[in-house]
C-alpha positions in Angstrom: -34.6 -40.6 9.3 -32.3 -41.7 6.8 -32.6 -38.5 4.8 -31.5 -36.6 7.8 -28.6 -39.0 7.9 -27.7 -38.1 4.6 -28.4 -34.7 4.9 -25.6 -35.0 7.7 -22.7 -36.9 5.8 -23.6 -34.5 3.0 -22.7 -31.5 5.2 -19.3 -33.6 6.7 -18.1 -34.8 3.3 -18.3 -30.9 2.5 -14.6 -30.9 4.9 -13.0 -32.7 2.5 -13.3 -30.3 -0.2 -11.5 -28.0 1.4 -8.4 -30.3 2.0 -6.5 -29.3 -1.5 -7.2 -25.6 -0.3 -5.4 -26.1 2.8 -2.7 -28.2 1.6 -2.0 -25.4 -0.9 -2.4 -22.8 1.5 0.3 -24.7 4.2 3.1 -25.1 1.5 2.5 -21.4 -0.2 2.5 -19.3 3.2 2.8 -21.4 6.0 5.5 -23.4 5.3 8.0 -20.6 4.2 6.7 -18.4 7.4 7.9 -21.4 9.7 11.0 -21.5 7.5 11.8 -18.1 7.9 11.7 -17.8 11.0 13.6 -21.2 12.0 16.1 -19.2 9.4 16.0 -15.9 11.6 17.2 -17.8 14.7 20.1 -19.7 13.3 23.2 -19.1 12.2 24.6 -20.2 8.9 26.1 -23.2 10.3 22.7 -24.2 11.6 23.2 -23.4 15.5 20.4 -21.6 17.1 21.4 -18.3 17.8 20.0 -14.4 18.5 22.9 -13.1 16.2 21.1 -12.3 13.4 19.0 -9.9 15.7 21.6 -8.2 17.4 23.4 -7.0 14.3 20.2 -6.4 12.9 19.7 -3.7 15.8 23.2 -2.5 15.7 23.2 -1.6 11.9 22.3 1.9 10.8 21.0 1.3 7.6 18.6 -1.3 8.8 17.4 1.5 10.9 17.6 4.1 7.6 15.7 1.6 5.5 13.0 1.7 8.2 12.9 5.6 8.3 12.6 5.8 4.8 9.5 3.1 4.7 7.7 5.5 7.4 8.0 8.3 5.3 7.1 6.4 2.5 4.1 5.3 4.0 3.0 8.6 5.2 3.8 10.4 2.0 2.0 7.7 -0.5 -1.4 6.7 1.8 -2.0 10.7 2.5 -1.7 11.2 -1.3 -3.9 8.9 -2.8 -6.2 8.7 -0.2 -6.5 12.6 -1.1 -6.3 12.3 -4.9 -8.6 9.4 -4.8 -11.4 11.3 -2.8 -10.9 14.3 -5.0 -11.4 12.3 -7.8 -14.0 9.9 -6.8 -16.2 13.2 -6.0 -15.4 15.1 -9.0 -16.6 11.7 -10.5 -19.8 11.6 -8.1 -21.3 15.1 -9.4 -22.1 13.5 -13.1 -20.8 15.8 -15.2 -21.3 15.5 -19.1 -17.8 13.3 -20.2 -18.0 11.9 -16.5 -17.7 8.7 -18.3 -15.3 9.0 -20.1 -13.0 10.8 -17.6 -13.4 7.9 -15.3 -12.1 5.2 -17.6 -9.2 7.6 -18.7 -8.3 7.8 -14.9 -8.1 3.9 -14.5 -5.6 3.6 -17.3 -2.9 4.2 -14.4 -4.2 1.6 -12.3 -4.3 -1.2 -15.4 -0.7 -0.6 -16.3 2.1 -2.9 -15.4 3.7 -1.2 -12.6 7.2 -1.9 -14.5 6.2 0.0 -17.5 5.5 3.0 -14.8 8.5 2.6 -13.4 9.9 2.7 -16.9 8.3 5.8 -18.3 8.6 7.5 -14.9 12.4 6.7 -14.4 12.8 8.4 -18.2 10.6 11.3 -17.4 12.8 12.1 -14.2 16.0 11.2 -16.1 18.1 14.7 -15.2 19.9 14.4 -19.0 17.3 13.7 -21.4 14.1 13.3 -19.4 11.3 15.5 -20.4 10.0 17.0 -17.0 14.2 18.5 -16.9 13.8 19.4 -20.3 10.0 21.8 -20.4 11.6 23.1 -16.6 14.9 24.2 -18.4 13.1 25.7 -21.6 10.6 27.6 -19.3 12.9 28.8 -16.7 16.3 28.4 -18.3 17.3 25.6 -14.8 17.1 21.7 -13.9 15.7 20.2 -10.8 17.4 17.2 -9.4 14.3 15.1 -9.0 16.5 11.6 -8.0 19.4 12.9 -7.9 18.6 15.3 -4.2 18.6 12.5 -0.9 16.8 14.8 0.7 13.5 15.1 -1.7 14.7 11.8 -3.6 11.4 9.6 -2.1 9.4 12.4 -2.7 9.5 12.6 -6.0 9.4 8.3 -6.0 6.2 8.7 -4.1 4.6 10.7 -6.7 4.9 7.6 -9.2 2.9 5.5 -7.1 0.5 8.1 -6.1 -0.4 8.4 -9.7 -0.8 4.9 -10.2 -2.6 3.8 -7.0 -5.0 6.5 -6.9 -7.8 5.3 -9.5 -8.3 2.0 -7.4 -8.8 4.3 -4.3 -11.0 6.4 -6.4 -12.8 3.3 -7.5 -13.4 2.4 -3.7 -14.2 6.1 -3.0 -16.8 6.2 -5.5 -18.9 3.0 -4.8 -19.3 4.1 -1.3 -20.2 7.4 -2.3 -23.0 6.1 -4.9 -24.2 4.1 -1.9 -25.4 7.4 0.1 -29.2 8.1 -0.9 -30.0 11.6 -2.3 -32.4 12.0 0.1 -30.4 12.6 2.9 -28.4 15.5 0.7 -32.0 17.2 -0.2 -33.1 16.9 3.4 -30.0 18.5 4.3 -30.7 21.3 1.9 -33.9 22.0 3.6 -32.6 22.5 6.8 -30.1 25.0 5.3 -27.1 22.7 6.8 -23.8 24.3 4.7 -21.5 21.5 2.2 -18.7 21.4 4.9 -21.4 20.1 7.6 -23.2 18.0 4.9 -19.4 16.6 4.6 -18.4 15.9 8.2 -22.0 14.9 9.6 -23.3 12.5 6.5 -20.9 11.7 3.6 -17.8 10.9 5.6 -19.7 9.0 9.1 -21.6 7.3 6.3 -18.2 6.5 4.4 -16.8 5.7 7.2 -16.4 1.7 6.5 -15.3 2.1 2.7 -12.6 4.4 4.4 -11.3 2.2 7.0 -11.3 -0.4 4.4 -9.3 1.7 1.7 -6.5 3.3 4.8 -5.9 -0.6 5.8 -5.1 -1.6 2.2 -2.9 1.6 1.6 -0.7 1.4 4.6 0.3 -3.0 3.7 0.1 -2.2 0.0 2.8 0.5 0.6 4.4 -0.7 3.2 5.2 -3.8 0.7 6.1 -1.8 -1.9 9.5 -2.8 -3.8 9.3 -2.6 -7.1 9.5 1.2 -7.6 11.9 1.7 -5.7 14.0 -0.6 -7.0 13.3 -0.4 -10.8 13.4 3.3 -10.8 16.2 4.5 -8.1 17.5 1.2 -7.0 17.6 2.3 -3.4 19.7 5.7 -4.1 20.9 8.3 -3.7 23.2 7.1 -0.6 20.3 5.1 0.0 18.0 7.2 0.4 15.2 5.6 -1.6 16.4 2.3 0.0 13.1 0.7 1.7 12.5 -2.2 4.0 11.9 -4.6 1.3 14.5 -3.5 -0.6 16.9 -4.0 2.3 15.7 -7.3 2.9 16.6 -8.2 -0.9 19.9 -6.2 -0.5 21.0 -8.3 1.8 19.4 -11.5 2.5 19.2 -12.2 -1.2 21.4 -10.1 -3.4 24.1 -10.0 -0.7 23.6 -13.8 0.2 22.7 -13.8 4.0 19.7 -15.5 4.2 19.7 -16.1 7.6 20.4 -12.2 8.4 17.7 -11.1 6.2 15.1 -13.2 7.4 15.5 -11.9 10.1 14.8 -8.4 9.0 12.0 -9.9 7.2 10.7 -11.2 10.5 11.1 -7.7 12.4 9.4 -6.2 9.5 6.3 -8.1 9.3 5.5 -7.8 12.7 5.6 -4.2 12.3 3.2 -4.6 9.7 1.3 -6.7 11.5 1.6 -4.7 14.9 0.0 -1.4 12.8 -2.8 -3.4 11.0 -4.1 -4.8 14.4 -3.4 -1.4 16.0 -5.2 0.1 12.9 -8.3 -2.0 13.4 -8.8 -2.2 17.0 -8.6 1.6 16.9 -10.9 2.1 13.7 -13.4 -0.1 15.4 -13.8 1.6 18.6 -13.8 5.1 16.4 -16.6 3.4 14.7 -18.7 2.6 18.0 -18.2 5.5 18.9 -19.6 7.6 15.8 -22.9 5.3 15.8 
């Protein structure tokens, strides 16, 4: 009896371990989400007000910024999603110098993503960057890689498609090592062709690891700031300009802190609105595949 007593206060006194967790966790992210958003619905003077809001709505490049983000998203998850599948099964068929090729590929990945955005933002440089400079030797022209608003976050999304794409890779790959050979050789004997071997085993058997990586990729780029900013610093005309960048333009930088939590507060729940969306969605896809 008075072992299972103590077995019993062991388990309670267990709570109290995890009080310096939560008191950590309350003034790191909750306390600045409640502050935000108390900051969203006043005014400077500290009335309580919808203001913030209504300009918010009114203001074009609020609206641009959010444009941009979209295509951002769509351009940068679609690529290294791509790129890292490529290259996680190009990894996966063990080639002689497999090993080798796979820890050249994480070096992007490892590298401070300002010293990308430094080498990048020199390589693109339209005067003296070397991209311009092998383009104009071969075919005597220059190509205005930051310079165009129309193609400006392309070329931007190509920096962090190169550097995101070994950790998707790295995800890619471990759920690929996970499938048993067995099922490929079986698959052989009934004479089923790569594509089906693709569409009926490797990628309903991926399936997880994918819905995994996708959810990571669309926050991760969605929060994305600085290469946009160390590299284009929201230009041409703003056409590199993404939500977070807008939120620093002019809550911080510009002083309005009130305004740009309130962008801040429009933008997360966007972010949060497509995560849950994602899920719910992945889930029932899920069901229904098994």
């Amino acid at each position: 009896m008075y072992a299972k007593i103590k077995r019993t206060l062991g388990k309670e006194r267990i709570i109290y371990y995890f009080i310096p967790a939560m008191i950590i966790l309350g003034t790191l992210a909750v306390y600045p989400l409640v502050n935000n958003v108390w900051l969203s619905l006043h005014t400077k003077a500290g009335k309580w007000s919808l203001g913030n809001f209504a300009r918010l709505f009114g203001d074009k490049w609020f609206w641009n910024s959010m444009l941009t983000t979209g295509k951002w998203m769509v351009l940068t998850v679609a690529g290294e999603l791509l790129v890292g599948l490529l290259l996680a099964n190009l990894i996966n068929l063990r080639l002689r110098g497999t090993k080798m090729f796979r820890t050249l590929l994480m070096i992007p990945w490892m590298t401070p993503m300002i010293a990308v955005c430094t080498v990048w933002a020199w390589m693109y440089n339209g005067d003296f960057g070397i991209l311009n400079h092998g383009i104009n030797q071969l075919f005597g022209s220059d190509i205005l890689f930051l310079s165009n608003p129309a193609t400006a976050v392309i070329w931007l999304s190509l920096v962090y498609i190169w550097k995101r794409s070994s950790f998707v890779m790295l995800m890619y790959l471990s759920g690929l090592q996970g499938i048993s050979m067995d099922i490929y050789e079986a698959c052989k004997i009934d004479g089923a062709p790569w594509y089906t071997q693709l569409f009926k085993v490797t990628l309903p058997l991926m399936f997880p690891v994918i819905r995994s990586v996708l959810l990571i990729s669309i926050i991760t780029a969605m929060n994305q700031f600085t290469i946009a900013y160390s590299i284009t610093k929201g230009g041409p005309s703003r056409s590199t300009e993404l939500m977070q960048m807008y939120i620093f333009n002019t809550g911080i930088a510009g002083f309005q802190y009130n305004y740009g939590a309130a962008a801040s507060m429009v933008f997360l729940i966007v972010v949060l609105t497509l995560a849950v969306g994602y899920i719910f969605a992945t889930e029932k896809a899920e069901e229904d595949m098994f």
